[in-house]
N, C-alpha and C positions, 0 to 999 in steps of 0.2 A: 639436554638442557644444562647449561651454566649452572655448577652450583657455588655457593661463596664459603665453603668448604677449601681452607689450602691444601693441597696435593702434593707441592713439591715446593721447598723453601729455599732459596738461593739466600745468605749471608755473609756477607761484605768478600766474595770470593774475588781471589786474583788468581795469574798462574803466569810464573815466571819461568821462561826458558834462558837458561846459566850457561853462559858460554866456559869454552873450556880454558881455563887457566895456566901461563906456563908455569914452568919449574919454579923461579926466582918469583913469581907472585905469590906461588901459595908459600913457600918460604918465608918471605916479610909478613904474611898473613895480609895481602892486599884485601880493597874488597871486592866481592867476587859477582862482576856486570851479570848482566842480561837483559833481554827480549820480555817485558811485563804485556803478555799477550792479550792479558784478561787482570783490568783491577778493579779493585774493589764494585763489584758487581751485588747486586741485592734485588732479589727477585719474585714473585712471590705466581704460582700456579694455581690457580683452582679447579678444582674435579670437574670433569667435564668440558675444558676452557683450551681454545687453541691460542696459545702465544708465539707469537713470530717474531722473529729477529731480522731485522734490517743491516744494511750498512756496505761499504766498499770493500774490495777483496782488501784483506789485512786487517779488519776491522777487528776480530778477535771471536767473529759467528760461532766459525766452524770449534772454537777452541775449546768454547762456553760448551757445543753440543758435546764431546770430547769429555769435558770434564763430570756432566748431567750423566752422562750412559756408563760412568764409570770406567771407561778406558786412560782417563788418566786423575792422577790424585790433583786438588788444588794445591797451589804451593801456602796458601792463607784462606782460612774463611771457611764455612759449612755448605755441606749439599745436605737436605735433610728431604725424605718420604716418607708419605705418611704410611702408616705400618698398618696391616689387618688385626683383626682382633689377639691371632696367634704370634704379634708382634714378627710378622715377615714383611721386609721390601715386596713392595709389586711388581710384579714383573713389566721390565721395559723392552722396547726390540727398537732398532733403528734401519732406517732406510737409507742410501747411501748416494751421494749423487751420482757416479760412475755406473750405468745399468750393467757396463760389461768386465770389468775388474773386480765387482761385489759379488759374482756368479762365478763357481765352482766347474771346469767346464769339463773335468773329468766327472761330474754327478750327475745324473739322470736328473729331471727337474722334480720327480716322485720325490729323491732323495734328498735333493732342497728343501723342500718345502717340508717333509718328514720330520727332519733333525730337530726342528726345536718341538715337536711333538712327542720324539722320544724324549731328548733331554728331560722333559717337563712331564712328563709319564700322563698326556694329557688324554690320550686313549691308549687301548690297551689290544695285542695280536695286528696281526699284518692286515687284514682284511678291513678293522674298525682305520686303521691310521689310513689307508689306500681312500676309503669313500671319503675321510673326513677332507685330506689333498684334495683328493674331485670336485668337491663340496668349494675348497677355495679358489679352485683353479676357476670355476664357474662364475664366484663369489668377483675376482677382478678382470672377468670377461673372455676367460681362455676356454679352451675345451678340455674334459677330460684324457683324452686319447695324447695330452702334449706332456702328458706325465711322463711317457717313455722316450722322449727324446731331450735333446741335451742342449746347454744355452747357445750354442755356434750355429742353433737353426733356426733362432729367433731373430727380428729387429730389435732394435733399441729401447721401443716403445715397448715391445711385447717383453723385455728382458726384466724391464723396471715394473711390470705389472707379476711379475714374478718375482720381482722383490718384496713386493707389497704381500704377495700372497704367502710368504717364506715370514712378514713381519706377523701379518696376522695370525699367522700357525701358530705361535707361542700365546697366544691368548694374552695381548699385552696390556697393562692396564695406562700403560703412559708409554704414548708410539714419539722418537725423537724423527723427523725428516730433516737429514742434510742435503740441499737445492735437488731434490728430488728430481727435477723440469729442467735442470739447466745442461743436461746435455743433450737433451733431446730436440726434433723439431718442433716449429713451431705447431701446426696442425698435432699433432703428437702431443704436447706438451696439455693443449686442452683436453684432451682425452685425458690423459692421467690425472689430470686437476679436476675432471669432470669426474671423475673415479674416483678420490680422496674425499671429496665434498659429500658424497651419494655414506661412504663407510662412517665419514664423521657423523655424521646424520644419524645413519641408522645403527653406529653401534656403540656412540657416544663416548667415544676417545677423547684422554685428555692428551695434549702431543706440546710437539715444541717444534716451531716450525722457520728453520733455514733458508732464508733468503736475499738477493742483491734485486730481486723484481719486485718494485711496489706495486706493480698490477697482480702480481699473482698475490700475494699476502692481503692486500685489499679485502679477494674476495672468499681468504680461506683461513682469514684471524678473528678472532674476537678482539685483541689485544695486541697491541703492536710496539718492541723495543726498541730501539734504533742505536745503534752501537757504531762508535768513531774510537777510531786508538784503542781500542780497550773497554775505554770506556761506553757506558751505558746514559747518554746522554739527554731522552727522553720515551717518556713511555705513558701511553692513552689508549684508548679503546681506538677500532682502525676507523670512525666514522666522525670522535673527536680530534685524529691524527693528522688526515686530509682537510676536514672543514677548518682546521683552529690550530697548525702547530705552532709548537712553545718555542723551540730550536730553531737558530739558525741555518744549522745541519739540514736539519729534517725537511724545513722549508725549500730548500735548493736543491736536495735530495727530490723532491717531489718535480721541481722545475725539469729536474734532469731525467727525468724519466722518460721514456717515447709517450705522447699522449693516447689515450685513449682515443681520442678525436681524431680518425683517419685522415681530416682535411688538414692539420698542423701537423708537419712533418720538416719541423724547425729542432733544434736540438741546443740545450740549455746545458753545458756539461761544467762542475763543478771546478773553478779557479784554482788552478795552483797542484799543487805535489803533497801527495799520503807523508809527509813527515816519516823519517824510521822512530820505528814502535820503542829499537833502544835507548832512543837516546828524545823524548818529548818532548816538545817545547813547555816552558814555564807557566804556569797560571792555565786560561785556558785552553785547551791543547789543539781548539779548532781556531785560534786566533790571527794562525799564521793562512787561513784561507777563509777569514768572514769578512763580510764585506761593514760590518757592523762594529770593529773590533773597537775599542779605546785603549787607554794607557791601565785602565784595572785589569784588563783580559791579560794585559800579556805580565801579570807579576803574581795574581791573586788568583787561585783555581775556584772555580765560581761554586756556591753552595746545592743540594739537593734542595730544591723547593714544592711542593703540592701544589695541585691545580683542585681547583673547586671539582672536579670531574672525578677524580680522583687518582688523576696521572701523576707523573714529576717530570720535570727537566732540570739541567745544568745551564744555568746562564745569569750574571750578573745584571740584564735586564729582563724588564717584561716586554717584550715587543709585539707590536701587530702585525704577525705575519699570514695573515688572510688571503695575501691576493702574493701575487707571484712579485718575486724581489726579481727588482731590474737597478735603476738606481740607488743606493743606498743610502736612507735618510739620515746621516751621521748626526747632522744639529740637531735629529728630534731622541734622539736616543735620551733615555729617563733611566735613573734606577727605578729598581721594585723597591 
């Protein structure tokens, strides 16, 4: 159960990758570009709460998960967690999208799965750490007996269920999944989603959850981001997101999605070229691919605004984007 408890505070975070400079610039003291992968992002977790990130390869997902798991610093802005009474971080573990590049294939899977139980001194002698492995291997649907063999004699599916079982071993109190599903097959993919949904459940993880599939995230968010360029452009609950988005983005995002609906098998793909992240366009930065844009979009970057629900988006109108954008009603465009 959701609580309204924050857990994990994201504040006004970017993160900029610096290209490298020649001689004669750092010389005159030029100023020194880069790749703003992640700006000013603001974000806010609650215990218990799965929040999922949307958005197009480039988007700035994976960067954000990146910066939350601690493998890389922000270049601006706070990561903050909430601390136990003995004022420690919680322990976090991440899943990785690649099921066969994240596994050690010189390690027995015993020896996988083990490591963060030793790191964490979470049981104690060979015998207690061996059942407790067993214990997970079962936990995401393997058998005991595959402790002694090694990841080259797994599938795909079977590899990333052995990620999972390697996350859980550190007893984590905030699980980050980077697209967990997206290397795997289709039939495969449900199984593992079908396996996330069953641990969310029943062991009440708070997580942060990696994705370019609005079908998967639909049915494994409470809350859902949607992130363009960098930016974090709107954010609702996943049931306010689909019935009511606020974003242009997100609206056509939703259009471009394969339908649910086996009998539509028409494809809606979103106008135009990803902008490079170095170099953004001015004002708003989806302007150069909304079918909605005016002459404020492209000077003025549009403000953070609340929604009654208690989301936000970025957009200089309030639009009604309910039903699926096919022509774009430019004369009825209104400011908020």
């Amino acid at each position: 159960m959701t609580s309204q408890t924050p857990f994990l505070v994201l504040d006004h975070v970017s993160k900029v990758y610096r290209r490298n400079q020649s001689l004669i610039e750092r010389i005159r003291k030029m100023e020194e570009g880069g790749t703003k992968a992640v700006s000013d992002v603001s974000l806010v977790i609650s215990e218990g709460e799965t929040v999922g990130l949307v958005g197009e390869s480039g988007c700035g997902k994976s960067t954000l998960a990146r910066l939350v798991s601690g493998l890389m610093a922000p270049t601006q802005g706070d990561i903050v967690f909430r601390k136990d009474p003995a004022g420690k971080t919680p322990r976090l573990q991440m899943i990785f999208q690649d099921p066969y590049s994240s596994l050690n294939g010189r390690w027995t899977i015993e020896d996988i799965i083990a490591e963060p139980i030793k790191v964490h001194r979470l049981r104690r002698g060979r015998a207690a750490i061996r059942a407790r492995v067993d214990e997970l291997l079962v936990q995401v649907g393997l058998s005991p007996t595959d402790a002694e063999k090694y990841p080259q004699e797994f599938s795909g599916g079977q590899r990333q269920r052995i990620s999972i079982a390697r996350a859980l071993a550190g007893e984590p109190q905030f699980l980050i999944l980077d697209e967990p599903t997206s290397a795997l097959d289709v039939s495969v993919q449900a199984q593992i989603l079908n396996l996330l949904r069953d641990l969310q459940k029943n062991l009440g993880l708070t997580s942060l959850f990696i994705t370019h599939n609005l079908s998967v995230v639909r049915i494994m968010a409470d809350r859902i981001g949607v992130m363009y360029l960098g930016e974090l452009v709107e954010e609702a609950s996943a049931e306010q997101l689909f019935r009511k988005p606020k974003h242009p983005y997100t609206r056509l995002l939703i259009d471009a999605a394969p339908n649910m609906d086996t009998s539509d098998r028409s494809l809606h793909p979103i106008a135009g070229e990803l902008p490079n992240p170095a170099f953004p366009p001015a004002g708003c930065r989806f302007h150069t691919r909304c079918p909605f844009a005016q002459d404020v979009c492209r000077t003025a970057a549009p403000p953070r605004k609340a929604t009654l629900e208690g989301g936000m988006f970025r957009c200089h109108f309030d639009l009604d984007l309910s039903k699926e954008v096919k022509t774009p009603p430019l004369a009825k465009v209104k400011t908020a």
